[in-house]
C-alpha positions as CSV (number, residue, x, y, z in Angstrom):
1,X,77.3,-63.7,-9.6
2,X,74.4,-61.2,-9.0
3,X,71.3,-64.3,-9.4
4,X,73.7,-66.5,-6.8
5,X,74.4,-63.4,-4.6
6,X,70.6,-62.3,-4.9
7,X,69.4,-65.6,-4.3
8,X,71.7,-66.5,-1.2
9,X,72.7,-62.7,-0.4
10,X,70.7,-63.3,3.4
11,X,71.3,-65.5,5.9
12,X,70.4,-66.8,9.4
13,X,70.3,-63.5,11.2
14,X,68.0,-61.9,8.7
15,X,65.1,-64.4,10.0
16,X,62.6,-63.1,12.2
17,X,64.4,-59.1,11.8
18,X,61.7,-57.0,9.1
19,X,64.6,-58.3,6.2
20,X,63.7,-60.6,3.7
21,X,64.7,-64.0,4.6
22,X,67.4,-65.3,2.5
23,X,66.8,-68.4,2.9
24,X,63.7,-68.4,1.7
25,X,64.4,-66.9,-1.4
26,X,67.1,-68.9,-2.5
27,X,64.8,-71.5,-2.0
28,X,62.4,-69.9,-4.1
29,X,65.2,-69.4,-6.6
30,X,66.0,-73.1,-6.4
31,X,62.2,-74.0,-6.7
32,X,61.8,-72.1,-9.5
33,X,65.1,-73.8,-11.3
34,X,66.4,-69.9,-12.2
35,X,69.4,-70.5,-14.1
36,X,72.6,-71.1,-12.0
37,X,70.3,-71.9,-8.3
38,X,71.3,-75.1,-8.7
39,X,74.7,-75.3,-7.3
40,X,73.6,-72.9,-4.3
41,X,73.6,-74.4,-1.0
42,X,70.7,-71.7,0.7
43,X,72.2,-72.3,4.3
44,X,75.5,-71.9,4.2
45,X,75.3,-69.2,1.2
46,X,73.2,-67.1,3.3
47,X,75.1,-67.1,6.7
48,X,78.4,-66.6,4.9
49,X,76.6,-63.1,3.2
50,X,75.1,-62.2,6.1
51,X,78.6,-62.7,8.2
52,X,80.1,-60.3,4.7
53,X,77.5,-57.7,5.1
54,X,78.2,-57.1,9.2
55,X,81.7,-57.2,8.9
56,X,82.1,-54.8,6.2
57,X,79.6,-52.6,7.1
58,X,78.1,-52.8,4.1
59,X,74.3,-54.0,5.7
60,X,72.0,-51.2,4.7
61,X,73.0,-51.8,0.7
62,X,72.9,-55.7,1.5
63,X,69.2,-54.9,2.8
64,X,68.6,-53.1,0.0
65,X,69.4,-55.8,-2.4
66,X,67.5,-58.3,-0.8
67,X,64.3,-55.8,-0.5
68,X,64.7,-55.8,-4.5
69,X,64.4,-59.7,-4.8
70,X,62.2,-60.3,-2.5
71,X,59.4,-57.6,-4.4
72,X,59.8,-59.3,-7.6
73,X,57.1,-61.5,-8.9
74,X,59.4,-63.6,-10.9
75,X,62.6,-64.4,-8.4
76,X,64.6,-65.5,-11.6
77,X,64.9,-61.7,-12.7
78,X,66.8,-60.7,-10.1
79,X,70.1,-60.4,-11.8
80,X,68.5,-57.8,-14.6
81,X,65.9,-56.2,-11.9
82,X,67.9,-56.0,-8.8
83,X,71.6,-55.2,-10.9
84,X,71.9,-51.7,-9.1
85,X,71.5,-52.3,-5.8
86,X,73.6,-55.9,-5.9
87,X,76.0,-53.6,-8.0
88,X,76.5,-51.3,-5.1
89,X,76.2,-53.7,-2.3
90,X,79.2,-55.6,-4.4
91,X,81.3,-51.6,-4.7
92,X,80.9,-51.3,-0.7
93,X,82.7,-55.0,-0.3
94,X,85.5,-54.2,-3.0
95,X,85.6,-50.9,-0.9
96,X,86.0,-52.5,2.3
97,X,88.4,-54.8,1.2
98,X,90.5,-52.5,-0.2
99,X,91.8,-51.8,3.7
100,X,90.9,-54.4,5.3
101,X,91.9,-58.1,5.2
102,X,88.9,-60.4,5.7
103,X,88.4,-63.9,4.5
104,X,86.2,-63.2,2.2
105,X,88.7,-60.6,0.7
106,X,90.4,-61.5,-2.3
């Protein structure tokens, strides 16, 4: 969940902003053949995240995850190197969801 989230955890938005571009490192991810990129679909991964991190708020800690992944020389680390800040990017969603329905809600 973290390398998938890590690798697609930007989207559309975050293009042309200061943020890492998501879709450029899932694509690095994929390029790279890091251990579960292969089912990721960049584009759509990355708007849906992007369209999670606004509506719960939760943008500054999705920032912060994607700053982690993209200062890493080797992308497929992310899940070990960027664990705490995915971690609490992941706490603010079960947060939010916790009063809020959203589709991406369980």
């Amino acid at each position: 969940m973290a390398l998938a989230l890590a690798l697609s955890a930007c989207a559309g938005q975050s293009t042309g902003t200061g943020r890492p571009d998501c879709l450029q490192l899932c694509q690095k991810g994929k390029a790279e053949r890091c251990p579960g990129s292969e089912a990721l679909q960049c584009e759509d991964n990355c708007l849906s995240e992007d369209a999670r991190a606004e509506t719960s708020g939760c943008r500054a800690l999705y920032d912060e995850s994607l700053q982690c992944s993209a200062s890493l020389e080797d992308i497929c680390t992310v899940a070990k190197a960027c664990a705490d800040p995915v971690a609490e990017y992941l706490e603010c969603l079960e947060d939010y969801c916790k009063d809020h329905s959203a589709e991406f809600c369980p």
